[in-house]
BAFI-3210 file (N, C-alpha, C; in Angstrom, 3 decimals, decimal comma, padded with zeros to 6 digits):
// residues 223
n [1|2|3|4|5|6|7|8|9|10|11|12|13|14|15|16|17|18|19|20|21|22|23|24|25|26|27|28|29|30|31|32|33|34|35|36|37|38|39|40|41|42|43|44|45|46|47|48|49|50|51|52|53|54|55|56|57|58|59|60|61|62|63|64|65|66|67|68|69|70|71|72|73|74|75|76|77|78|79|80|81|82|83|84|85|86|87|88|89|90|91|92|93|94|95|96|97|98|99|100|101|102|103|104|105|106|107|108|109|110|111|112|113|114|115|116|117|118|119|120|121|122|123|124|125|126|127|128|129|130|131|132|133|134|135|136|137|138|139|140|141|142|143|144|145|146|147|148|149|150|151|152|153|154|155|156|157|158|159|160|161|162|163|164|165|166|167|168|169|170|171|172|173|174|175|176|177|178|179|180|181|182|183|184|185|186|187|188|189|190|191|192|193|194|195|196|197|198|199|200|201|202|203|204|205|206|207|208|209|210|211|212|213|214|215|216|217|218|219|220|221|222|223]
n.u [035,966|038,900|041,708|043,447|041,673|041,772|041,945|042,246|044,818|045,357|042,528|040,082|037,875|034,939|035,660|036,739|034,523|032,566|033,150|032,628|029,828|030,698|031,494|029,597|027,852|026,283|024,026|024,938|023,667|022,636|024,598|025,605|023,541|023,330|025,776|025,654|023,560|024,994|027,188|025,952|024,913|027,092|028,407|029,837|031,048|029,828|032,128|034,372|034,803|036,055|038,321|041,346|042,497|044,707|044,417|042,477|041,819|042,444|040,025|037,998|038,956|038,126|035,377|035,323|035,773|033,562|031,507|032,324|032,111|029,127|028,283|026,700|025,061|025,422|024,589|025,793|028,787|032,483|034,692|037,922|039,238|038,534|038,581|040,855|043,179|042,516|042,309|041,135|038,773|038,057|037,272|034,815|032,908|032,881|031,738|029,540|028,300|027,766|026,716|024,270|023,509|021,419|021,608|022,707|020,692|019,777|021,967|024,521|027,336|030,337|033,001|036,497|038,411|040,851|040,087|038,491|036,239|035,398|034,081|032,218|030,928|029,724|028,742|026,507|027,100|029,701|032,835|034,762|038,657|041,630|045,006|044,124|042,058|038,560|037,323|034,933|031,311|029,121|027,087|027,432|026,821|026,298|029,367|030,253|029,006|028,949|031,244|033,106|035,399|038,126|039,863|038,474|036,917|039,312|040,162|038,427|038,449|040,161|038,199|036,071|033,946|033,528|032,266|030,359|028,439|027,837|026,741|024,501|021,133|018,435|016,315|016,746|016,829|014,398|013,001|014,440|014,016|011,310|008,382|010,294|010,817|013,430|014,314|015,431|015,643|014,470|016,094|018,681|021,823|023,437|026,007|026,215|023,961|024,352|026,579|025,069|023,077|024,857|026,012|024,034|023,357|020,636|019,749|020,712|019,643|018,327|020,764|021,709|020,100|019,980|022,579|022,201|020,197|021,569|024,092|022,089|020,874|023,150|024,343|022,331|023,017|025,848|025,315]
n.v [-048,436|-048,679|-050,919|-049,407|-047,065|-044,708|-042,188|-038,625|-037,328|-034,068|-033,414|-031,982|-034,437|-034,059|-032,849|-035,161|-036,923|-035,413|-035,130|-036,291|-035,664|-032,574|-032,978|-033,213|-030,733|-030,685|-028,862|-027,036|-027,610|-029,899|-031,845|-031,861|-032,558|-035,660|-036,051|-035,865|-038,114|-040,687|-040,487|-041,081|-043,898|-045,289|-045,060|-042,874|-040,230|-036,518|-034,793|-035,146|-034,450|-032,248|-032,949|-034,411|-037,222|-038,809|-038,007|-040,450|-043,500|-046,952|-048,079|-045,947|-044,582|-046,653|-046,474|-043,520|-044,123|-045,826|-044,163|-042,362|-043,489|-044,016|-041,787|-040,556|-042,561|-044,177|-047,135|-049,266|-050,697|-050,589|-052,604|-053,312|-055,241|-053,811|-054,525|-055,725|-054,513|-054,082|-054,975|-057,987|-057,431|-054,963|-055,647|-057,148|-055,660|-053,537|-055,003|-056,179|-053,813|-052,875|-054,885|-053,925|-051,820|-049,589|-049,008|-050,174|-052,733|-052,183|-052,463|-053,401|-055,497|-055,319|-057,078|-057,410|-060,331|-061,597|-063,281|-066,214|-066,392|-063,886|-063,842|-065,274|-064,296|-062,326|-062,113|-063,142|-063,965|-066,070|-065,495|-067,431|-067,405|-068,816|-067,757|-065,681|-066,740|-067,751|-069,735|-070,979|-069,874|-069,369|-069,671|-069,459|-071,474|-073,662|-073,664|-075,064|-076,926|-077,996|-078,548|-077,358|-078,401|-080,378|-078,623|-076,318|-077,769|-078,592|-076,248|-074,586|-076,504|-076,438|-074,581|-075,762|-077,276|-074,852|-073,028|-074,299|-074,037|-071,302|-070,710|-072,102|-072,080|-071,603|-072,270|-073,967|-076,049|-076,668|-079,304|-081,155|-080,695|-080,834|-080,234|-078,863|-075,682|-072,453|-069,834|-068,277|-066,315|-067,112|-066,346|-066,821|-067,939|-071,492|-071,543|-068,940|-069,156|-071,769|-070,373|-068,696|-070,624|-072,079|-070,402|-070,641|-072,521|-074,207|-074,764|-077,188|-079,077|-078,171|-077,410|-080,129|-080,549|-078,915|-079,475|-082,171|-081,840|-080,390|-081,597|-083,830|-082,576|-081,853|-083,842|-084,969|-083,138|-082,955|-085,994]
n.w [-031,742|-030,025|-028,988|-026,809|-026,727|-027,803|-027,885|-028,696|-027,210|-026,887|-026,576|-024,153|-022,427|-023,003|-025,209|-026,970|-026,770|-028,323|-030,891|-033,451|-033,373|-033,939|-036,320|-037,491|-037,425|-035,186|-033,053|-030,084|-027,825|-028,013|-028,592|-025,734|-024,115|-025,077|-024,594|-021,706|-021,063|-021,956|-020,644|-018,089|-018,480|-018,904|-016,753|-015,514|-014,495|-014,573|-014,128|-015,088|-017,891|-018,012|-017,898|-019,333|-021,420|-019,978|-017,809|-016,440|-015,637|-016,872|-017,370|-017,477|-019,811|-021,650|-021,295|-022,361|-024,463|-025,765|-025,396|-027,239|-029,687|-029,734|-029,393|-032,165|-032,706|-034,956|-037,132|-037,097|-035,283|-034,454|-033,264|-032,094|-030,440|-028,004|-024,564|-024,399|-022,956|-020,278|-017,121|-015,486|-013,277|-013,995|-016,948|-016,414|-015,597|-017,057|-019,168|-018,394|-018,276|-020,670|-022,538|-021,008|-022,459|-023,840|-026,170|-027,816|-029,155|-031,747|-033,048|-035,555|-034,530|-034,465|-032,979|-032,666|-031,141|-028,700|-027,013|-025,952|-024,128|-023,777|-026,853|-026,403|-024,098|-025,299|-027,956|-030,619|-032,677|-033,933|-035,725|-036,665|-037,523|-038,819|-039,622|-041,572|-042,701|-042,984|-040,495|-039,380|-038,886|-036,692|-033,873|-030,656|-029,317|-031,807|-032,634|-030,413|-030,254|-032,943|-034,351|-037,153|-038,232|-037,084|-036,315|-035,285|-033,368|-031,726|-030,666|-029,187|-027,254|-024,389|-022,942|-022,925|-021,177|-019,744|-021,334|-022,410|-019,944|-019,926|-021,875|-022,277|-021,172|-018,378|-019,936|-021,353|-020,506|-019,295|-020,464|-018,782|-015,971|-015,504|-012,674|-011,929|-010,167|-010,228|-008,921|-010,242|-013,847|-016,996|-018,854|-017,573|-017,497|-016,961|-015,356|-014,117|-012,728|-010,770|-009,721|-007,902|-006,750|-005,156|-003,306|-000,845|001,268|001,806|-000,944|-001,573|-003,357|-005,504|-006,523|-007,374|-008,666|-011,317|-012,032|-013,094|-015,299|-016,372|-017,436|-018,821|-020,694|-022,136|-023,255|-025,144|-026,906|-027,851|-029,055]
ca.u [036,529|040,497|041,843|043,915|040,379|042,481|041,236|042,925|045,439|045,164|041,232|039,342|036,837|033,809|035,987|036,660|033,161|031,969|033,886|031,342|028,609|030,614|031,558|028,080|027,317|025,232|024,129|025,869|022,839|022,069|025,621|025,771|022,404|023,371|026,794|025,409|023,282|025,556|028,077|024,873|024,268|028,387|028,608|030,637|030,530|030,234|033,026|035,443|034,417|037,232|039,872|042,106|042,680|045,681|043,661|041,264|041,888|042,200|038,175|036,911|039,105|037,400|034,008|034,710|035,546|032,852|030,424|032,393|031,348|027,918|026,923|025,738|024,134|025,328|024,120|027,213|029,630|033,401|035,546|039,132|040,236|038,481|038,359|042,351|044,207|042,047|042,644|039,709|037,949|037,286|036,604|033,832|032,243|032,508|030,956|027,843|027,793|028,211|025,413|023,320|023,205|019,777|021,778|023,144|019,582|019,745|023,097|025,313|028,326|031,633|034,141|038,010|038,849|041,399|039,664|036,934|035,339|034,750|033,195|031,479|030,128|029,327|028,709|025,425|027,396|031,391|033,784|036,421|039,608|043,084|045,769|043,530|041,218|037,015|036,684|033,344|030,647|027,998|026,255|028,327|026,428|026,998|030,691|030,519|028,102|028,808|032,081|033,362|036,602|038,739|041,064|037,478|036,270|040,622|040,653|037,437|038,176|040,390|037,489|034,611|032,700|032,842|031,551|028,867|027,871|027,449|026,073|023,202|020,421|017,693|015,034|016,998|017,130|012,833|012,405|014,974|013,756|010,015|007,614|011,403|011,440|014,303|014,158|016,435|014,914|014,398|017,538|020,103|022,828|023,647|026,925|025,841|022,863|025,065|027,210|024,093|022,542|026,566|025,950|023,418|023,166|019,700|019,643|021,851|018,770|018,416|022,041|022,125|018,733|020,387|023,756|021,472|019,325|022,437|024,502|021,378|021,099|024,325|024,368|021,745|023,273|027,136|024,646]
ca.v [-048,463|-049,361|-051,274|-048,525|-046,174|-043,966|-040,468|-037,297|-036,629|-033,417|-033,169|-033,190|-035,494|-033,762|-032,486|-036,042|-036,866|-034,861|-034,685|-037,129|-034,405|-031,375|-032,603|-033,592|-029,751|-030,782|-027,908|-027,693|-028,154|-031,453|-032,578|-031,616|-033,376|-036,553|-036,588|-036,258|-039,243|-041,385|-040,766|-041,761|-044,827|-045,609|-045,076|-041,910|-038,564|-035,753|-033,756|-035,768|-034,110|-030,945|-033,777|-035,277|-038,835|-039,456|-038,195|-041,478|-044,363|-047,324|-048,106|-044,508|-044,091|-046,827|-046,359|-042,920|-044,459|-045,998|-042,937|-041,786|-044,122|-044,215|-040,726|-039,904|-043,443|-044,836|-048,362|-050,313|-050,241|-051,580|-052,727|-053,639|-055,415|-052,879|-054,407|-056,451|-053,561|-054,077|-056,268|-058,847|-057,143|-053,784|-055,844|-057,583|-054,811|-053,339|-056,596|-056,150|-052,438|-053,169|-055,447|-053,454|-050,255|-049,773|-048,138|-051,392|-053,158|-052,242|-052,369|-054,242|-054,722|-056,149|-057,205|-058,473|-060,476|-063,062|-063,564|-066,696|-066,315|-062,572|-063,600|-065,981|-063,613|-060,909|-062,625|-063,557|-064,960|-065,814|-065,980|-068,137|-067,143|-069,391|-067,222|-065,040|-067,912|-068,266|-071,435|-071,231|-068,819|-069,745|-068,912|-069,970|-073,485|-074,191|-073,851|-075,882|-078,987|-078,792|-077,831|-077,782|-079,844|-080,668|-076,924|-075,532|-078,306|-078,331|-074,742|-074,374|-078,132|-076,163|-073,980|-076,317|-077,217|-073,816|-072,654|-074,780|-073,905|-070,082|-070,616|-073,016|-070,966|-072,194|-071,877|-074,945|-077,301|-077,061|-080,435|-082,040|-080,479|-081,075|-079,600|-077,984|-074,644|-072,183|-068,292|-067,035|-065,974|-068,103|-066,417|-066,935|-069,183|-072,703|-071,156|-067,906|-069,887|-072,247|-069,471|-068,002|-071,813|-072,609|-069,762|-070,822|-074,114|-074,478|-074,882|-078,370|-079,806|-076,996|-077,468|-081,080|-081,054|-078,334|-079,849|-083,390|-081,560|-079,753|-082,989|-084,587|-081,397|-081,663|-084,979|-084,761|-082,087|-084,292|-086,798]
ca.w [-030,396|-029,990|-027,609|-026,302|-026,503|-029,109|-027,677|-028,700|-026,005|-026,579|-026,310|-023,068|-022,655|-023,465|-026,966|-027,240|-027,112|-029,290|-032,435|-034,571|-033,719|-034,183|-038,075|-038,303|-037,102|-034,199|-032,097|-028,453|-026,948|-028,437|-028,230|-024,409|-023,542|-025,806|-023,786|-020,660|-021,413|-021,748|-019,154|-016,569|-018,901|-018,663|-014,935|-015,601|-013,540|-015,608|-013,506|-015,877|-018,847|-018,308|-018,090|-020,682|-021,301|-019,513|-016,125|-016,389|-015,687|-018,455|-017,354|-017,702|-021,030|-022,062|-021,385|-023,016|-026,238|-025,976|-025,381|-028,480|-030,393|-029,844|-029,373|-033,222|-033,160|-036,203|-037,317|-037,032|-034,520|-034,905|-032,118|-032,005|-028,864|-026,879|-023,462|-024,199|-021,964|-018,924|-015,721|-015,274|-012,749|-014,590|-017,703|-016,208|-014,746|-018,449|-020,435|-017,908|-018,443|-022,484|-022,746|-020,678|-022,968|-024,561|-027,757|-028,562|-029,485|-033,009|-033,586|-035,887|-033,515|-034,962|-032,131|-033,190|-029,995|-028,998|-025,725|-025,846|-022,922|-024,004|-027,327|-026,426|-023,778|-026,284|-029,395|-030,806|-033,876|-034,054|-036,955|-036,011|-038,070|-038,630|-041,332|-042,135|-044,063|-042,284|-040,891|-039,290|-038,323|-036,272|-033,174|-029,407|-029,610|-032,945|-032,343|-029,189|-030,290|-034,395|-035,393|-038,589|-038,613|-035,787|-035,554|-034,431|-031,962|-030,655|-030,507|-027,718|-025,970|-023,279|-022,381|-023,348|-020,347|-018,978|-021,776|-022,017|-019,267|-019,923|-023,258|-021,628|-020,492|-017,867|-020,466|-022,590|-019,614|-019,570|-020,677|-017,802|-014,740|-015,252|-012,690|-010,531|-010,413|-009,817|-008,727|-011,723|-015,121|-018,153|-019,487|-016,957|-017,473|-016,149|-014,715|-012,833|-011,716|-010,024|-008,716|-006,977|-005,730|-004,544|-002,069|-000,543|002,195|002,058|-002,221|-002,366|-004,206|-006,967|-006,971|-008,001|-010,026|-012,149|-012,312|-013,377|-016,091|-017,370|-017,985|-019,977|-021,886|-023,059|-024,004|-026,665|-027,898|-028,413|-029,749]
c.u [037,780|040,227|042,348|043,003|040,495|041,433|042,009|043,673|045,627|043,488|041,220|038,288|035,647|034,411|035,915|035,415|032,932|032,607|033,624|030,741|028,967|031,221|030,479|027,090|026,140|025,174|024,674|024,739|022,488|023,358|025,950|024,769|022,626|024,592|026,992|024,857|023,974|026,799|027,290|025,232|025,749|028,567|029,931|030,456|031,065|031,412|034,459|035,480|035,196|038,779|040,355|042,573|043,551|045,563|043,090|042,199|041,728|040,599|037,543|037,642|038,448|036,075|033,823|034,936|034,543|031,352|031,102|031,787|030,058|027,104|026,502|024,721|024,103|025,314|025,102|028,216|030,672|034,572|036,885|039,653|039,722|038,661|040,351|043,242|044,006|042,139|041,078|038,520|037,074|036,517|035,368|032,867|031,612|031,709|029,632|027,635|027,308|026,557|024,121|022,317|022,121|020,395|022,640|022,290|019,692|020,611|023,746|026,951|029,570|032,928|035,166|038,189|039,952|041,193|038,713|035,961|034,199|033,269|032,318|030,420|028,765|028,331|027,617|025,644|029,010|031,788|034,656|037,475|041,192|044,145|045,103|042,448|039,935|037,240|035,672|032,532|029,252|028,045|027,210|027,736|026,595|028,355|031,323|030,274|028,648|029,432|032,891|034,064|037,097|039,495|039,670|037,338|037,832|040,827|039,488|037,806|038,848|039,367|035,966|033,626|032,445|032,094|030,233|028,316|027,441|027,011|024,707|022,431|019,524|016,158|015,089|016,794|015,570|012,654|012,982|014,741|012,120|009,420|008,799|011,324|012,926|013,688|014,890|015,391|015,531|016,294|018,287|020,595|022,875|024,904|026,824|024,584|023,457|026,030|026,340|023,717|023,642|026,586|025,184|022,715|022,580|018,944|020,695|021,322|018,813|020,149|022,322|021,134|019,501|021,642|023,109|021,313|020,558|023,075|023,361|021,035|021,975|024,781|023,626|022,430|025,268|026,524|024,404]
c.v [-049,337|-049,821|-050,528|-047,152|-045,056|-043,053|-039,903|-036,996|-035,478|-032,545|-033,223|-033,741|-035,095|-032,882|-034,276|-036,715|-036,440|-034,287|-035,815|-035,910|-033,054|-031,638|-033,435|-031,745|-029,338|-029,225|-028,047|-028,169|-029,576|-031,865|-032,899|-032,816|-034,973|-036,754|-036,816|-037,754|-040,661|-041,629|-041,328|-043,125|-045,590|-045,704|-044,168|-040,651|-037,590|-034,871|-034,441|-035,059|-032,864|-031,324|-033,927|-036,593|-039,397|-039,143|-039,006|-042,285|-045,174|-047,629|-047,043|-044,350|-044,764|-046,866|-044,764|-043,338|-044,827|-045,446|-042,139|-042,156|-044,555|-042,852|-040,454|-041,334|-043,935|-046,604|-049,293|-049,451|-050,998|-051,499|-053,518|-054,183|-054,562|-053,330|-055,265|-055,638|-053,546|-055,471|-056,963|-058,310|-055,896|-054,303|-056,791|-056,621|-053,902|-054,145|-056,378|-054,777|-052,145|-054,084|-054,934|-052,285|-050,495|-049,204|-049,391|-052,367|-053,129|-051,548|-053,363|-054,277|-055,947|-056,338|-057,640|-058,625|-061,975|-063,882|-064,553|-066,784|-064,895|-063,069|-064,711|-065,285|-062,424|-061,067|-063,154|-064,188|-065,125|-066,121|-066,235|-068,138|-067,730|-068,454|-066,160|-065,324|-067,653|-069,654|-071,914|-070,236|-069,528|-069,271|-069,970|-071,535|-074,107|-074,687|-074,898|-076,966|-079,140|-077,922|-078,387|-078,462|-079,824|-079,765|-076,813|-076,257|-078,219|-076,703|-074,403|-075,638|-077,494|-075,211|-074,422|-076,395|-076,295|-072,982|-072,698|-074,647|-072,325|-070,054|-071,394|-072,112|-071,979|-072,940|-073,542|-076,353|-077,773|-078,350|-081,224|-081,751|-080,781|-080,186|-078,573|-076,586|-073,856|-070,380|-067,695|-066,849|-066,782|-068,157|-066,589|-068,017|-070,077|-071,720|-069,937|-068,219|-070,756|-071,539|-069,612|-069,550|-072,083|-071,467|-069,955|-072,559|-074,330|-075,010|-076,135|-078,629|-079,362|-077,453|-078,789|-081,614|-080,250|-078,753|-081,415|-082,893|-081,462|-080,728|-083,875|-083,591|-081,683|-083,456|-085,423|-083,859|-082,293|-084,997|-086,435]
c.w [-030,438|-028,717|-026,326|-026,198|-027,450|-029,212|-027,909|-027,397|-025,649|-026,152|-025,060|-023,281|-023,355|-025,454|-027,181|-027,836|-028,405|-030,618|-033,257|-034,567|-033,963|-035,922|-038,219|-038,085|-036,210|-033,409|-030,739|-027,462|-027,215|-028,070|-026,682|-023,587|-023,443|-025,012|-022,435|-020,370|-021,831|-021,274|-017,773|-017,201|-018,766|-017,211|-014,807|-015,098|-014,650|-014,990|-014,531|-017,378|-019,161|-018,296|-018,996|-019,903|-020,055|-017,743|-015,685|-016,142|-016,905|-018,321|-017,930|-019,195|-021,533|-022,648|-022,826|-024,304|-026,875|-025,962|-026,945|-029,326|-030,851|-030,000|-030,980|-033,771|-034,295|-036,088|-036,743|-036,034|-034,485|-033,993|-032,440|-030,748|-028,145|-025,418|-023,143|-023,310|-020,627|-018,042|-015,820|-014,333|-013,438|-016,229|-017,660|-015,831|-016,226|-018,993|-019,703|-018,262|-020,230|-022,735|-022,204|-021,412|-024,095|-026,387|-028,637|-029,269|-030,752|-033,614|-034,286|-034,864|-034,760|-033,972|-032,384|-031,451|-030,135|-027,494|-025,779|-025,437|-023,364|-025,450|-027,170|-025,263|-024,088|-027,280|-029,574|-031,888|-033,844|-035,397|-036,461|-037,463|-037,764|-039,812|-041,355|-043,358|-042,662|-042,380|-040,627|-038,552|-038,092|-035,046|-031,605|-029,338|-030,790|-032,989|-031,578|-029,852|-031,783|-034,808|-036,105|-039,227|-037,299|-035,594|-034,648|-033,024|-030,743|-030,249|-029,055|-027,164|-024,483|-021,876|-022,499|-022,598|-019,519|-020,056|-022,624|-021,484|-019,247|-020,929|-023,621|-020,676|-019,903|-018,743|-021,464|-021,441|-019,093|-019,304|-019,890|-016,923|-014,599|-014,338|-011,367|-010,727|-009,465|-009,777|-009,442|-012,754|-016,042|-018,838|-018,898|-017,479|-016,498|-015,302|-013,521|-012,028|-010,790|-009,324|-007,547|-005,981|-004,394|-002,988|-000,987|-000,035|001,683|000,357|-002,372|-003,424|-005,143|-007,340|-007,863|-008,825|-011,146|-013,435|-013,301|-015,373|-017,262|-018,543|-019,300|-021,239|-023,088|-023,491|-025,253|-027,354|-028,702|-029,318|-031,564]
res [x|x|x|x|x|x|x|x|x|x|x|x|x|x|x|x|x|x|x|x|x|x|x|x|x|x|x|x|x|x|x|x|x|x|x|x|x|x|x|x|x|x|x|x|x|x|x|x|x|x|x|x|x|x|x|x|x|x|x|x|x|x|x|x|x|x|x|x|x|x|x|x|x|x|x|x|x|x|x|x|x|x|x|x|x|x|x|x|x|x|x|x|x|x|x|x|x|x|x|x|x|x|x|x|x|x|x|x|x|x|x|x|x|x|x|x|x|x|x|x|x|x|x|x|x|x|x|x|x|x|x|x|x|x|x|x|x|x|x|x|x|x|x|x|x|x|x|x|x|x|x|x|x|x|x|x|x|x|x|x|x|x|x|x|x|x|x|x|x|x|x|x|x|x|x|x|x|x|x|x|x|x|x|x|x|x|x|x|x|x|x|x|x|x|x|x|x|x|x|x|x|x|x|x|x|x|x|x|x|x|x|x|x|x|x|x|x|x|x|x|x|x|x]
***
């Protein structure tokens, strides 16, 4: 998946699609079914499917690159900047639609980004790259609490405590809230959990037990 979605301009969509499964010699019925399936799972109307590229929008080209890419289900999947062309609103709307897709589970994914926020959204492991030399690969907390020389820790310090805070899940802050609970799930984040409390008068308390816990969290973890 390019960043530019790098569909056939002369295809339409549903050729687009399907040109993995027609030089794998899929039948049309399988290819048809398999492309319907994931224009629902994209949030794509199949009436798009007699278009060409340059009828979509950069969202919908995207997404279909990314129905290209997935329909024959191969192991590994290898991204280029895919979401770098899009305005912030459509690429958020993507990143939740992206993480949502059940065909990603047992995938190797490989993202090139120069976005941090993104991979640190994405990313279940980063390679941070200076030159074209590795300088450290580890997991969005690793990076944060224990990195490797001082490029790594200066290279995240402008985006550090927000992304501490999305890389801190409720489930880690356990041992500082004791018997508090909160109405999110284990996995949410410190940050969209405090969105949600921040809306809401009647949650100051959650608001400043959370904000409490978080802080001692992250102080063992400097330590």
């Amino acid at each position: 998946v390019m960043q530019y979605s790098g569909l056939f301009p002369h295809y339409t969509i549903r050729e687009n699609i399907a040109t993995v499964p027609n030089l794998l010699k899929w039948d049309k019925k399988k290819i048809e079914e398999r492309t319907h399936e994931l224009l629902t799972k994209l949030n794509l109307s199949s009436d798009i499917l007699t278009r060409f590229p340059s009828e979509l929008s950069g969202g919908q080209q995207q997404r279909v690159g990314i129905a290209r890419a997935l329909i024959a289900n191969s192991p590994i999947l290898l991204m280029d900047e895919p979401f770098g062309a899009l305005d912030n609103i459509t690429k958020a709307d993507i990143h939740s639609e992206f993480k949502s897709l059940e065909e990603l589970k047992n995938k190797t994914i490989i993202l090139v980004t120069h976005d941090v926020q993104e991979a640190f959204e994405l990313g279940h492991r980063i390679c941070l790259m200076d030159k074209g030399k590795i300088i450290q690969i580890g997991t969005p907390k690793e990076m944060l609490y224990h990195p490797k020389n001082d490029f790594v820790k200066e290279f995240f310090s402008s985006n550090r405590l927000l992304l501490e805070y999305k890389t801190t899940i409720l489930k880690d802050l356990k041992p500082f809230l004791s018997d508090f609970q909160f109405d999110f799930p284990e996995n949410s984040n410190v940050w969209n959990s405090l969105q949600e409390l921040n809306l809401d008068s009647q949650k100051t308390e959650h608001y400043e037990r959370l904000v409490k816990a978080f802080n001692e969290y992250r102080k063992r973890q400097i330590l």
